[in-house]
N, C-alpha and C positions, 0 to 999 in steps of 0.2 A: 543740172549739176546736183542739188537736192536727191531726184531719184537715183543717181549713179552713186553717189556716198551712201544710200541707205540701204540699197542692194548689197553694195558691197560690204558696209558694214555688218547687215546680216550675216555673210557668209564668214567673214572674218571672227564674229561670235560665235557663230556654230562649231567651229574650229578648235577655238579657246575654251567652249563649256566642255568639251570630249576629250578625257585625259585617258581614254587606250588609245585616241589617233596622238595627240600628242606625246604618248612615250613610243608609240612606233614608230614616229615619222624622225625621232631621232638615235632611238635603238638600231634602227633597218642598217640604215645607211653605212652607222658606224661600223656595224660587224660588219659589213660586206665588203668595206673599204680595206677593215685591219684584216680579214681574215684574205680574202681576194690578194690585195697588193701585197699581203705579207708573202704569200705563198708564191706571189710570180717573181718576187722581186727576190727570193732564197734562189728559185729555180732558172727563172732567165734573166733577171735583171743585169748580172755582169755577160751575160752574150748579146742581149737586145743593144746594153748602151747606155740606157737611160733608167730613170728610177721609176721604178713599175709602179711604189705605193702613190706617188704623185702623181700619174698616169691615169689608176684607177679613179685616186681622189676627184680629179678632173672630171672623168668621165660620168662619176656620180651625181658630181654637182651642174651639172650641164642635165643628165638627164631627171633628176626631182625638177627640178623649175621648169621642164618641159614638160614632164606627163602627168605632174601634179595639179597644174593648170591644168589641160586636158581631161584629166581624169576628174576633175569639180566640176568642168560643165555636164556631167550626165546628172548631176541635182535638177537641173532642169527639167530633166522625163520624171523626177518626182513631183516635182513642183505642178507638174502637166496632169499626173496622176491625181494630186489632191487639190487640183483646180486651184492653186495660189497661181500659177502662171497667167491663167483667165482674168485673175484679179490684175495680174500687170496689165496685162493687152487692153487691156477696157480705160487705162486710167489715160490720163492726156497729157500723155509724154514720148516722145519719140521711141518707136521698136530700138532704134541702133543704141539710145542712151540707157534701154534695158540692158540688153545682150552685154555693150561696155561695161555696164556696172557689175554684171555678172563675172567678166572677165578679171576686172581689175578686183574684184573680192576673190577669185583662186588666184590672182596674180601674189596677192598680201597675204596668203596664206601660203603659197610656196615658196615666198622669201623668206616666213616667218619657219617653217619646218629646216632652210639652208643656214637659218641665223648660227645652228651650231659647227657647221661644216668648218667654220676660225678656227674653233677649240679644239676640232678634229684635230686642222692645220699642225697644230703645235705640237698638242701629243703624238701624233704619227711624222711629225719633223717634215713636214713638205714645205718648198720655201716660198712661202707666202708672206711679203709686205707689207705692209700701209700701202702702197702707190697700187698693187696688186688687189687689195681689196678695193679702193679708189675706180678702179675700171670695170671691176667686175657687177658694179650697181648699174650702168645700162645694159652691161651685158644678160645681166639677172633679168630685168626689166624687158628687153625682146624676147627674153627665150622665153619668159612666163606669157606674153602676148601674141610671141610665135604657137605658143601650147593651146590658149585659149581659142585662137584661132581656126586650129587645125580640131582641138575636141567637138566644136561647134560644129563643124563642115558633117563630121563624126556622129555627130548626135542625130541628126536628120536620116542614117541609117539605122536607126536604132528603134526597137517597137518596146520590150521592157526592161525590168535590169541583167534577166539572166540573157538577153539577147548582147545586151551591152559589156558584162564582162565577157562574152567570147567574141566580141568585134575587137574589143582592146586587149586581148590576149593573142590573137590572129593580129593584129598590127602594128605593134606595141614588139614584140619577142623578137622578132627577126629585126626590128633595128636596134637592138641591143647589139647585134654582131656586123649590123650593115654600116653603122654609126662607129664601131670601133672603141666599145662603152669598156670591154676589159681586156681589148686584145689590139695592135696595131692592121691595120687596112689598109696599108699603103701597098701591096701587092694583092689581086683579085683576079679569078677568071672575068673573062668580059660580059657574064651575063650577071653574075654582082659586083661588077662596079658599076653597069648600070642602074642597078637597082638602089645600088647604096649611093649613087647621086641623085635619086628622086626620095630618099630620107630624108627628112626633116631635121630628126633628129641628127642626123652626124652633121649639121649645121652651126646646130645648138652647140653639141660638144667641142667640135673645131674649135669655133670662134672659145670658146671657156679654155681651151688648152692654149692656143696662140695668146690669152690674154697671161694668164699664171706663169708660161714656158716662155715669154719675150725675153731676149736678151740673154738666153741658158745655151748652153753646147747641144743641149740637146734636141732644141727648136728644130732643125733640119728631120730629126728621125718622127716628130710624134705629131705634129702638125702637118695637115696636110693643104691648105690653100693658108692666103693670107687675111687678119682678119675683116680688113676692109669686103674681099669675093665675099666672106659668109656674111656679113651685115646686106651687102646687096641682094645675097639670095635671100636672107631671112626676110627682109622689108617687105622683097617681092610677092613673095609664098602668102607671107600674113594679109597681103594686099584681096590678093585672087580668093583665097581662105576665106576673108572674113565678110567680103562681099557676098561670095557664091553662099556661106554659110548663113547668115543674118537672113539674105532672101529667102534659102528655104524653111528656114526656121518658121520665119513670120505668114510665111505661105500655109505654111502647115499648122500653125497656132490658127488661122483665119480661117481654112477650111476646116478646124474639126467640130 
């Protein structure tokens, strides 16, 4: 436990000393939310049905906690680079309570980039509650684990950094649209809706829209399974994820 807080903690300070990640990771969001849902929500929102700037909000906040996670484990191929990762392997504590703690330090730093997405809430009028914010802490909680997860699996394809931003720009873009991040999915050709049910991410997203849109009119048009299905996909996915991920990892820390 020890090494899992101190990792973590690490990475949660690195976070906190870097004030351009810090105003971007609350700038991005914001204009993409107000300019994105403004503009769909002028142009289709009275034909879709429903309110497009809380659609998008969703969408946003479902995918920061997934790929922000994801996107902190490739600290790892640096850590490998200036041989601090050596220094883990060698000390006498469990590979899995490494990897975890790495995990849970992007998990604490993509709840801490989502902490403003409330303030969004209200300025942009999405109806978000107390009981609302109340549910969306484990949901926060898998999809940052679900992310961890899946970047780790990720990492083990990975030789440096410029190899690393075009793996997660090649896999990462297309579920933007396969996930349904600014647009509804609920009609697809049959060769992406298969694809878009082997996304992770439109897992992540569901479950964050079915928790915010319970109990609305508009539940039927923008949710697509219910949220109990994506908790069992997510569990599962993170299951296979993070086993297959952690062995090659440590495989690959051991042979170099």
């Amino acid at each position: 436990m020890n090494a899992v807080a101190a990792i973590a903690g690490r990475d949660l300070l690195k976070f906190i000393r870097d004030p351009g990640r810090l105003v971007a990771a609350v700038v991005f969001p914001f204009a993409m939310i107000f300019l994105l849902g403004g503009t769909l929500q002028l142009n289709l929102g009275n034909a879709a049905g429903f309110n497009f700037i809380g659609f998008t909000f969703t969408g946003f906040l479902g995918m920061t906690l997934f790929q922000s996670t994801a996107q902190g484990l490739t600290s790892l191929m640096d850590d490998r680079h200036n041989d601090f990762a050596q220094e883990l392997f060698v000390s006498p504590v469990s590979r899995y309570s490494i990897v975890f703690g790495k995990i849970l330090g992007e998990t604490a730093v993509a709840v801490a980039q989502v902490l403003p997405f409330v303030v969004f809430a209200v300025i942009l009028r999405v109806p978000l509650t107390p009981t609302h914010i109340a549910l969306l802490v484990p949901v926060a909680l898998l999809s940052c684990f679900m992310g961890g997860a899946f970047g780790l699996l990720l990492l083990n394809t990975m030789s440096d950094s410029r190899a690393s931003n075009q793996i997660f720009n090649f896999v990462f873009l297309p579920q933007y649209f396969l996930a349904g991040l600014i647009a509804p999915i609920t009609h697809l050709p049959w060769y992406l809706a298969a694809l878009s049910l082997i996304s992770p991410m439109r897992y992540v997203i569901d479950l964050t829209r079915g928790v915010v849109f319970a109990g609305s009119a508009e539940y039927s048009r923008v949710v697509l399974a219910a949220p109990l299905t994506n908790v069992g996909v997510l569990v599962l996915m993170f299951a296979v994820f993070m086993i297959a991920g952690t062995t090659l990892f440590v495989r690959r820390e051991t042979n170099r």
